[in-house]
C-alpha positions as CSV (number, residue, x, y, z in Angstrom):
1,X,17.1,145.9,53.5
2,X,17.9,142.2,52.3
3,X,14.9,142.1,50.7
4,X,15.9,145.3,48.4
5,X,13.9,144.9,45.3
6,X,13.0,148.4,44.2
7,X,12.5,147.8,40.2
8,X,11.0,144.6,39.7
9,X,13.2,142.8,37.6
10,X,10.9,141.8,34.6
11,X,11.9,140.0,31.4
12,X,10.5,139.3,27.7
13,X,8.1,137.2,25.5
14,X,8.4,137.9,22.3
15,X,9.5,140.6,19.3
16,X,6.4,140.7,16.9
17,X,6.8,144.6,15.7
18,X,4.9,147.2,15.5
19,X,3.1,146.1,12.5
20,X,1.2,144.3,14.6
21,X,-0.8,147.7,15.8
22,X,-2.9,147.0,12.8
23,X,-3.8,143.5,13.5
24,X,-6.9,141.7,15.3
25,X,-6.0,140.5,19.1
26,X,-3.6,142.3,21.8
27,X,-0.7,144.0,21.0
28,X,3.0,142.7,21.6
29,X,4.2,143.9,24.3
30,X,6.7,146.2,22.0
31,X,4.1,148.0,20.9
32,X,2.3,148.8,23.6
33,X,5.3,150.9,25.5
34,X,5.6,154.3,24.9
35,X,8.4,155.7,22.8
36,X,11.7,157.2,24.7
37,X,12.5,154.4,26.7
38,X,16.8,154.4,27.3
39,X,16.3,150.3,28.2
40,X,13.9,147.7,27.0
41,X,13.8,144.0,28.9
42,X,11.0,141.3,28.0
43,X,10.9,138.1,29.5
44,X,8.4,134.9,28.1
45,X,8.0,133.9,30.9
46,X,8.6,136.1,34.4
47,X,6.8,134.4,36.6
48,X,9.0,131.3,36.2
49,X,12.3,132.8,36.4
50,X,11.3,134.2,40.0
51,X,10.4,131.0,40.5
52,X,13.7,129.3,39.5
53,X,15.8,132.2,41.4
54,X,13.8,132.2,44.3
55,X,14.5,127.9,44.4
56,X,17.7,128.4,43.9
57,X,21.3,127.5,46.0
58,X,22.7,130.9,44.4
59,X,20.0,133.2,45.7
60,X,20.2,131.8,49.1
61,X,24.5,131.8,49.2
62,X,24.3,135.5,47.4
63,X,22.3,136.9,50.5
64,X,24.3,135.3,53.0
65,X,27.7,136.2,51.1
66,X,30.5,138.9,52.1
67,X,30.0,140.4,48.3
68,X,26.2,141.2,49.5
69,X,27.3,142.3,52.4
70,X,29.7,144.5,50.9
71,X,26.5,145.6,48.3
72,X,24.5,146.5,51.0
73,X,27.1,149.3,52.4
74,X,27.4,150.2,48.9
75,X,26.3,154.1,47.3
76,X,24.3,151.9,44.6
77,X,22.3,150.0,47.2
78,X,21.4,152.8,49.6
79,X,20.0,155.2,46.4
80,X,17.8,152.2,45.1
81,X,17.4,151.8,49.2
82,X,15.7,155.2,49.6
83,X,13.9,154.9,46.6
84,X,12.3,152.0,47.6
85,X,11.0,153.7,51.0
86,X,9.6,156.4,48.7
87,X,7.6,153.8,46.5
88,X,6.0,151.7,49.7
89,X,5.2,155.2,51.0
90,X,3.4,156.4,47.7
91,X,2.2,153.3,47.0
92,X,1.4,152.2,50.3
93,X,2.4,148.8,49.1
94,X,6.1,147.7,49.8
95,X,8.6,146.7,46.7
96,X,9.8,143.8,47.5
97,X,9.9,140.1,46.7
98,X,6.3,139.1,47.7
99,X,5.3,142.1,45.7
100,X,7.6,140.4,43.1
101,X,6.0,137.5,43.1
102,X,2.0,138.5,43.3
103,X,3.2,140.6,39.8
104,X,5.3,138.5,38.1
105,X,2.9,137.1,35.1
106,X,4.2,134.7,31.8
107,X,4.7,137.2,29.2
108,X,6.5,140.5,30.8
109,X,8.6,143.8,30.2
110,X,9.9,146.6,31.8
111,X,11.2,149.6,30.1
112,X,13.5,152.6,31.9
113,X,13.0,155.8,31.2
114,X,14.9,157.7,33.9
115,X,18.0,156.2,35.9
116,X,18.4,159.0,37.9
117,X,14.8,159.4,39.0
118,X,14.2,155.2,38.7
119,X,10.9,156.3,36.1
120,X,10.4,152.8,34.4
121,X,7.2,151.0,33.1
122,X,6.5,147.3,33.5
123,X,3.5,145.4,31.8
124,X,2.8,141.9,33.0
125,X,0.0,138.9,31.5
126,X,-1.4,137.9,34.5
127,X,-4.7,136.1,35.0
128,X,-7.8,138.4,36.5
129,X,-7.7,135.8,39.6
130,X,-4.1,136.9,40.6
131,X,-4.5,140.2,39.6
132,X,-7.5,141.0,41.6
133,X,-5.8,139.5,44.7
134,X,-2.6,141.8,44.8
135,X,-2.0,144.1,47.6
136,X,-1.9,146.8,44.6
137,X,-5.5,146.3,43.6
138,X,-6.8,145.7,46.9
139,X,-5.2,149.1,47.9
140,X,-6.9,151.3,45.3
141,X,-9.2,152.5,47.3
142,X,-6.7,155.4,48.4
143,X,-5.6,155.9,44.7
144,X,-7.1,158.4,43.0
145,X,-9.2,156.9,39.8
146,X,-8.2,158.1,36.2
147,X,-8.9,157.1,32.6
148,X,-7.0,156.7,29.4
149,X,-7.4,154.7,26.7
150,X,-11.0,153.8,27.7
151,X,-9.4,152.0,30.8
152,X,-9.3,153.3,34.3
153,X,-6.0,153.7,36.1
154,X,-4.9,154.4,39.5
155,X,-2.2,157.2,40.9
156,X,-1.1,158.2,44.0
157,X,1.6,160.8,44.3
158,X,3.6,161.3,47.8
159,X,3.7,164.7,49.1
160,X,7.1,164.9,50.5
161,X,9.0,162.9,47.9
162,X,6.7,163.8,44.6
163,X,7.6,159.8,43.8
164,X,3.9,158.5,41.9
165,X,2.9,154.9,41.8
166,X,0.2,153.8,39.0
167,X,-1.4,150.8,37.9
168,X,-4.2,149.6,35.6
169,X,-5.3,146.3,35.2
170,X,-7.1,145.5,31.5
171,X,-7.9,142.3,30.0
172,X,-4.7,140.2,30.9
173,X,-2.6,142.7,31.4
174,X,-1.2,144.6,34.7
175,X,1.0,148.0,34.1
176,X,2.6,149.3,37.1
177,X,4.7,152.7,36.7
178,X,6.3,155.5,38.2
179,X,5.4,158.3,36.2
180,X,1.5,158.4,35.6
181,X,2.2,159.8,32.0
182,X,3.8,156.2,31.4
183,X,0.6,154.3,32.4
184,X,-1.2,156.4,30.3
185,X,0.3,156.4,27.6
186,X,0.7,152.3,27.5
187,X,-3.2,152.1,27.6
188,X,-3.6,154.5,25.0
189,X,-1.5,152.2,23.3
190,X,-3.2,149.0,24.0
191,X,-6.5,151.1,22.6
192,X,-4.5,151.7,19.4
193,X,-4.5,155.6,19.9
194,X,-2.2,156.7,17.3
195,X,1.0,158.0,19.5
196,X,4.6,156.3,19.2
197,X,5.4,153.2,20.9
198,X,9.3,152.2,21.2
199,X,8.8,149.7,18.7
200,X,8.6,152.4,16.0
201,X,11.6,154.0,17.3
202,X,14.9,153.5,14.8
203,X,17.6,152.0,17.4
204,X,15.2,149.9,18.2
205,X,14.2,148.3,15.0
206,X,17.2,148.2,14.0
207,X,18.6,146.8,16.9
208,X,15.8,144.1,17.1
209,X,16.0,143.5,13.4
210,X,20.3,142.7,13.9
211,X,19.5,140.3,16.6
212,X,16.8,137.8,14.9
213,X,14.9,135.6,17.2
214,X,14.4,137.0,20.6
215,X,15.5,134.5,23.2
216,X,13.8,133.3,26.7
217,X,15.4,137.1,27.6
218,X,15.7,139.8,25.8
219,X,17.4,143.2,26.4
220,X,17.2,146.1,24.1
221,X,19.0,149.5,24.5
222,X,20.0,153.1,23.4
223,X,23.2,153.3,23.8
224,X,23.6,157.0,22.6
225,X,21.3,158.3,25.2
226,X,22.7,155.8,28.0
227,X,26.0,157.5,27.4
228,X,24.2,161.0,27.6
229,X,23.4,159.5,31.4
230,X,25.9,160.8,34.6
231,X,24.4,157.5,36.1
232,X,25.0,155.3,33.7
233,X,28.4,156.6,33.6
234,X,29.1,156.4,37.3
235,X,27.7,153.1,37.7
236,X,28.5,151.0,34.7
237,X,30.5,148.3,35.9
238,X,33.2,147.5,32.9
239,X,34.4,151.9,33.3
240,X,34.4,151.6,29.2
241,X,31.6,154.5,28.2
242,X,34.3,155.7,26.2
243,X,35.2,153.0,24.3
244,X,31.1,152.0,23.7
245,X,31.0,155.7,21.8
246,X,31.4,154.0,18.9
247,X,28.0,152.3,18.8
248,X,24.3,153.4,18.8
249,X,22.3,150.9,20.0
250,X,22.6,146.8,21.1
251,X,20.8,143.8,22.0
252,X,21.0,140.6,23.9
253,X,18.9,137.6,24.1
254,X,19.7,134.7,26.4
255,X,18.8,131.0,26.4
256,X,19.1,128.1,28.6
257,X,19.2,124.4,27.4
258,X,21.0,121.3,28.0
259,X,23.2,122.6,31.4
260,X,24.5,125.7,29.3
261,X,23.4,129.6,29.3
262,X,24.0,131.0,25.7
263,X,24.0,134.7,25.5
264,X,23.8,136.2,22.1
265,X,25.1,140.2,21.8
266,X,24.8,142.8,19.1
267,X,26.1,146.2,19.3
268,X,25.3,148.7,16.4
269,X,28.1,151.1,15.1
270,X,26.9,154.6,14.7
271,X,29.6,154.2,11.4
272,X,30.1,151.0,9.5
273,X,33.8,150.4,9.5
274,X,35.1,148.0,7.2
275,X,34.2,143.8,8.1
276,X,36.5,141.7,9.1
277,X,36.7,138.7,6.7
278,X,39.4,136.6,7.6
279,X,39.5,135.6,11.5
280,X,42.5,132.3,11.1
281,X,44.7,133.8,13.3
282,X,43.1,133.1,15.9
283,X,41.6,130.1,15.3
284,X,44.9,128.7,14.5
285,X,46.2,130.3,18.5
286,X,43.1,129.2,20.2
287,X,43.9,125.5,19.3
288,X,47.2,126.0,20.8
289,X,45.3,126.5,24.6
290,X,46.2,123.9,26.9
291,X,44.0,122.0,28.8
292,X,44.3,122.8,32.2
293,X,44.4,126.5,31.1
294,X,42.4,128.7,33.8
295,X,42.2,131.6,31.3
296,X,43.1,132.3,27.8
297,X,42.5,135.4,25.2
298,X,43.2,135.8,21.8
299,X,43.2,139.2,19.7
300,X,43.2,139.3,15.9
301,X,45.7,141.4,14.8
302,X,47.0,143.7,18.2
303,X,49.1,146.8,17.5
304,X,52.8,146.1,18.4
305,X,52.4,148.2,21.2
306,X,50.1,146.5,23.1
307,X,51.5,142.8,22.8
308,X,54.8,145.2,23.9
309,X,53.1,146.5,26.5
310,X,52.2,143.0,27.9
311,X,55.4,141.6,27.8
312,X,57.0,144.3,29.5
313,X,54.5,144.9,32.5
314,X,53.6,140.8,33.0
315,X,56.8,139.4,33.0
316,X,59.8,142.1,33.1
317,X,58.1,145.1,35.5
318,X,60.3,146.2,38.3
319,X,57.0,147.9,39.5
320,X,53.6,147.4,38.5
321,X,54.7,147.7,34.9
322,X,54.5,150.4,31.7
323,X,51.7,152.0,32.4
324,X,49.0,153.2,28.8
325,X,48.5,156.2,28.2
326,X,45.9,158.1,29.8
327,X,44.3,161.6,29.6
328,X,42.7,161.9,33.2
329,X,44.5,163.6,35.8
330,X,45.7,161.5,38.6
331,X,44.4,161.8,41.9
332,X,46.0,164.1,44.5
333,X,46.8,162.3,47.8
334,X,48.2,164.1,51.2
335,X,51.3,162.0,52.1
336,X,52.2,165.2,54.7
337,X,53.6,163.5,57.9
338,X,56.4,164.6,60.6
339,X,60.0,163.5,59.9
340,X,62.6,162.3,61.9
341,X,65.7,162.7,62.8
342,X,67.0,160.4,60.1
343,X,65.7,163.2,57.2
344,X,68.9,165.2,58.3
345,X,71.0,162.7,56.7
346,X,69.2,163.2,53.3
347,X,70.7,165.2,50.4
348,X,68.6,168.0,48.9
349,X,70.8,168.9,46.8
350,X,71.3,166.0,44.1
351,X,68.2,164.8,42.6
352,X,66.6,161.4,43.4
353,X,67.6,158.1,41.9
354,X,65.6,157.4,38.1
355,X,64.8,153.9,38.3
356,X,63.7,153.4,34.6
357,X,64.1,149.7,34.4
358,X,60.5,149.6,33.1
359,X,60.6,152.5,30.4
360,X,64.2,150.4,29.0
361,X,62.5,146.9,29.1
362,X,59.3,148.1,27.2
363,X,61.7,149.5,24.1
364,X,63.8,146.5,24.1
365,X,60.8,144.3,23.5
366,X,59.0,147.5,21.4
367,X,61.8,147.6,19.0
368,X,62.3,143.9,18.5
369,X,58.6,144.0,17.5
370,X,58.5,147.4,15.8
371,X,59.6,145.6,11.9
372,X,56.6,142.9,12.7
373,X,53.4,142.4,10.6
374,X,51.4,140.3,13.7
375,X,48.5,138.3,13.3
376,X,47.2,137.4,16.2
377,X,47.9,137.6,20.2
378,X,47.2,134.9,23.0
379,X,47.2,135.2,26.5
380,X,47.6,131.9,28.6
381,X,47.3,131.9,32.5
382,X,47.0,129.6,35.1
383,X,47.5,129.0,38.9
384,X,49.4,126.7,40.0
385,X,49.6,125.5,43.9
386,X,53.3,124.9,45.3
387,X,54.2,121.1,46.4
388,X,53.8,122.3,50.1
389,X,50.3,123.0,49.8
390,X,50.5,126.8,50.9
391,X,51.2,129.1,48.0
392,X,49.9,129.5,44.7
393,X,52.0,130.6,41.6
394,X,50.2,132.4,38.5
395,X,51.9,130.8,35.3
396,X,51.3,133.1,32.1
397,X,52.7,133.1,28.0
398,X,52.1,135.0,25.2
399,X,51.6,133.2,21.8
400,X,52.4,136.1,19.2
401,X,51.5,134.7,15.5
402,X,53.6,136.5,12.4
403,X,55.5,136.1,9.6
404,X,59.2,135.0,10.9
405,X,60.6,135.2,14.3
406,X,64.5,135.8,15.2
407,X,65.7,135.3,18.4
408,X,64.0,137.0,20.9
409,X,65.9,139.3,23.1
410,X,68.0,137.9,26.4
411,X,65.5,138.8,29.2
412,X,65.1,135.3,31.5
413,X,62.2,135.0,30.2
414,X,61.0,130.4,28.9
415,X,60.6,131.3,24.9
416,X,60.0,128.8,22.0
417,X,59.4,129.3,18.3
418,X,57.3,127.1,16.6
419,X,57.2,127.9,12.6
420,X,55.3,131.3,12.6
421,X,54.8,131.0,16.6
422,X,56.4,132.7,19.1
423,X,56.1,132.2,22.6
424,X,56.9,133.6,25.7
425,X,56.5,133.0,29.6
426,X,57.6,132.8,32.9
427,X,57.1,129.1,32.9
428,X,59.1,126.6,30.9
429,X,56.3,123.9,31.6
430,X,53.2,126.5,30.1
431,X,55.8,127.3,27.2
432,X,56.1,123.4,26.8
433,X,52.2,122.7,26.9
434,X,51.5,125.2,24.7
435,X,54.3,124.4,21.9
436,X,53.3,120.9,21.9
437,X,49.7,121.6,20.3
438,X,51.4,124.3,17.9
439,X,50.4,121.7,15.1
440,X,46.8,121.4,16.5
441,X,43.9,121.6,13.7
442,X,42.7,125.8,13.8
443,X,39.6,126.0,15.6
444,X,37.0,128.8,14.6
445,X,38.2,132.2,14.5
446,X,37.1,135.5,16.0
447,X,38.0,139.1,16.3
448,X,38.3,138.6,19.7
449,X,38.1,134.8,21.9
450,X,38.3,134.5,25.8
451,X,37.8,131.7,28.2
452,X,37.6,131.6,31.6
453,X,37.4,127.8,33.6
454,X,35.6,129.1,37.3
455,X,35.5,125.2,38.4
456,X,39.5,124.6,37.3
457,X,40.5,127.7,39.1
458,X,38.1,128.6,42.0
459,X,39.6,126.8,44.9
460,X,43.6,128.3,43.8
461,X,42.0,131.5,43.7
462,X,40.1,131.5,47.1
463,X,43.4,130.1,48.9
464,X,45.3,133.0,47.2
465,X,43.4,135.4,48.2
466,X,43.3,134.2,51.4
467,X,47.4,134.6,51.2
468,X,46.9,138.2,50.1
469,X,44.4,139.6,52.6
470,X,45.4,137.9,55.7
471,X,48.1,140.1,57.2
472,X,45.2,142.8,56.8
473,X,42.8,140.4,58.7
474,X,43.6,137.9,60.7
475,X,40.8,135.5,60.8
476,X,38.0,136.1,63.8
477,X,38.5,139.6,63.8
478,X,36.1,142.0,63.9
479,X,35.9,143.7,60.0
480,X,34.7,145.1,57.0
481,X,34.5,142.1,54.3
482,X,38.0,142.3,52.7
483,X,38.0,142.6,49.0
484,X,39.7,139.5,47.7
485,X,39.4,136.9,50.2
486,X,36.0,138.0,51.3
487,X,34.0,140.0,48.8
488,X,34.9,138.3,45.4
489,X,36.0,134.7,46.9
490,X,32.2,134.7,47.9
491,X,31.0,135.7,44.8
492,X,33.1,132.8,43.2
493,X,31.6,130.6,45.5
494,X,28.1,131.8,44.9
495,X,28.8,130.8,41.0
496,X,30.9,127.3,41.7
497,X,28.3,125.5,39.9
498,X,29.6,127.7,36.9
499,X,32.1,125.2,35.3
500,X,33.8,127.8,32.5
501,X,32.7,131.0,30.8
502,X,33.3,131.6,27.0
503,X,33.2,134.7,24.5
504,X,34.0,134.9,21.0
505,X,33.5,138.5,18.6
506,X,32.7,138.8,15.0
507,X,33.3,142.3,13.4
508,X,30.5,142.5,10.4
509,X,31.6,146.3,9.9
510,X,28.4,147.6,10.8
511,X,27.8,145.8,13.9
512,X,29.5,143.6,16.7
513,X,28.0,140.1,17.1
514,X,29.0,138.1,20.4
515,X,28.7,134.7,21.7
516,X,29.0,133.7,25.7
517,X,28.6,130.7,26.3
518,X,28.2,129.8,30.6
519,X,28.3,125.6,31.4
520,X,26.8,124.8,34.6
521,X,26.9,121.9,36.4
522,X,23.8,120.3,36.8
């Protein structure tokens, strides 16, 4: 199971358009899919990214890490898992990363059609020599032969699973599919037989058109039918389908050069809200980040609630804080047991203690805000090891910009008002740091800015984690890979050449634009 690799991975070349279908020589590879595809990825060059990741330290840590370990017991990785199985048996062929490799050509894509049923297409340059010597075209023999497009293709469908596997090899170009409609359908397109490709579907012209030049990767989707998807639901990592109803389609292209990964993001809004034209605010707070910040975030313009909201459940909470509001019902647990003797002693007939500690703290600060017009927010945090070496202490402020500050209510809290500035913290010394650049030049503004610096805070964060899970798990015992100190602390140590992550957001009204930016070490 280590060598899982179910869908291979494939990755673009480049966005000509489907203008092109009228033009001498082959097709981009755009043009040449078939329309309703829910995901679009192109790669220039495939075959050297699997080379690069197959070379690479992080491949060979991620395998041998707790959070793969952890992946591997996972729901995800035993449904692509059985998949797989049903592919090899089809296919006759196994999925995995020599079959990878024999297929990966220059100029590649792969398009999904079906999460649930894992019905994609993927198209490949490859050179006849390579292609002639795969285990795939050496195994047609027990494929049945059919013809479309004036090309002749190969199926196979498994009896017990009904999963198909179908390939085609013409000119340069190998197609592999699950669905034998796909693989038709592609060299139909290749013959220019008038049918629709996904390059004349709307999202994605328009989402191709918003994102200009396509980069070394490029990732196109339809984010109105992804959302339509239980599975994409279920399984989207950031639990934000919600919040993404807003938008119809997106893009992103990503680049290396020069020790840096530059990813550029577009998301489409179904409705154009107004643009966002002046972003100072928080160029004028992100030049008020410290140094040796670990991680920092600035928001143009937050509601008064939420920079409440933060105050109150980082720095005041007598519990885990005020918690937002939310529409879902919670989850029932059994908390039944025996009693003891001791529950005699209990009254039944007064009612429990209200601690509301929280509920008062969150109006003090909401009504000191309420009367405020603010501009910007900025979250500060970093870890900080004690002087004897064992624990590690999280320092955090808020930098709230607006028009005038008062004194800020009596709640223990380091504070300091610089001009329009407020800030607040549970550390006089990151209160300090960050007052003393208050008169720092404005850097470049945003909608929305966030840093995160792995190498500053990697080794802090695998020794507190360490503090956190060890009176769970005593090292050398027998156990599942513990979340913190195991699963993640591995994944951060898979990624320790990562030096810092960076995002900034533009709002143009009828799109998002984003920028991450990853520096590596060499």
């Amino acid at each position: 199971m280590r060598r899982l690799l179910y869908l291979p991975v494939a990755l673009l070349a480049y966005w000509a358009g489907f203008w092109a279908l009228g033009q001498t020589g082959p097709a981009p590879m755009p043009a040449i899919f078939p329309a309703g595809a829910l995901l679009y990825l192109e790669a220039k060059n495939f075959s050297g990214l699997v080379t690069d990741w197959n070379a690479s330290a992080e491949k060979a840590a991620w395998l041998a890490s707790s959070n793969y370990d952890a992946f591997e017991k996972s729901r995800l990785f035993l449904k692509l898992g059985e998949a797989q199985k049903e592919f090899a048996v089809a296919a006759g062929v196994p999925p995995d990363y020599a079959m990878l490799g024999a297929v990966a050509g220059g100029g590649s894509a792969i398009a999904m059609y079906n999460i649930g049923d894992l019905h994609f297409l993927y198209a490949t340059h490859l050179a006849s020599a390579r292609a002639m010597d795969t285990a795939l075209w050496k195994a047609r023999g027990s494929f049945q032969t059919r013809r479309a497009g004036g090309v002749d293709y190969y199926v196979k469908i498994d009896a017990q699973s009904h999963r198909v596997a179908a390939f085609a090899y013409s000119g340069d170009l190998l197609l592999l599919a699950t669905k034998e409609d796909l693989i038709a359908g592609a060299l139909e397109l290749a013959a220019r037989v008038a049918r629709p490709p996904v390059a004349s579907e709307k999202w994605f012209q328009d989402a191709t058109a918003a994102a200009g030049a396509p980069g070394e990767l490029r990732l196109v989707y339809n984010l109105e039918r992804l959302l339509e998807t239980p599975h994409f639901r279920s399984y989207w990592v950031q639990r934000n389908a919600t919040r993404l109803s807003e938008f119809s389609a997106g893009a992103a292209d990503l680049d290396r050069v020069r020790g840096e990964f530059r990813e550029r993001r577009v998301l489409l809004r179904t409705n154009a809200a107004a643009a966002v034209t002046d972003e100072s605010p928080t160029g004028q707070l992100m030049a008020m980040v410290p140094d040796d910040a670990g991680f920092y975030r600035a928001t143009l313009r937050p509601s008064v609630e939420n920079v409440a909201r933060w105050i109150s459940g980082r720095f005041l909470s007598a519990s885990a804080g005020v918690a937002p509001q939310s529409k879902e019902a919670p989850a029932v647990e059994n908390t039944a047991q025996a009693g003891t003797e001791s529950d005699l002693e209990t009254r039944i007939d007064l009612a429990p203690l209200n601690d509301d500690r929280d509920a008062r703290d969150y109006r003090r600060v909401l009504a000191f805000f309420a009367a405020k017009k603010i501009d910007g927010m900025l979250e500060v945090s970093r870890s900080v090891v004690d002087p004897d070496q064992v624990f590690v202490g999280l320092q955090s402020a808020l930098v709230v910009l607006s028009d005038s500050w008062s004194a800020f209510p009596d709640l223990d809290l380091a504070t300091a008002v610089r001009g329009r500035v407020l800030i607040v913290g549970n550390s006089q010394e990151l209160v300090d740091a960050i007052a003393r650049r208050a008169g720092a030049s404005p850097a470049a503004g945003a909608v929305y800015a966030a840093g995160w610096r792995h190498a500053r805070e990697l080794s802090n964060f695998e020794k507190l984690t360490r503090l956190i899970d060890f009176p769970q798990a005593p090292p050398g015992d027998a156990h599942e890979p513990m979340f913190f100190s195991e699963n993640m602390a591995s994944l951060g140590g898979v990624l320790r050449r990562v030096l810092s992550a960076e995002v900034t957001m533009h709002d143009a009204g009828s799109m998002l634009r984003e920028t991450v930016l990853y520096r590596v070490a060499p």
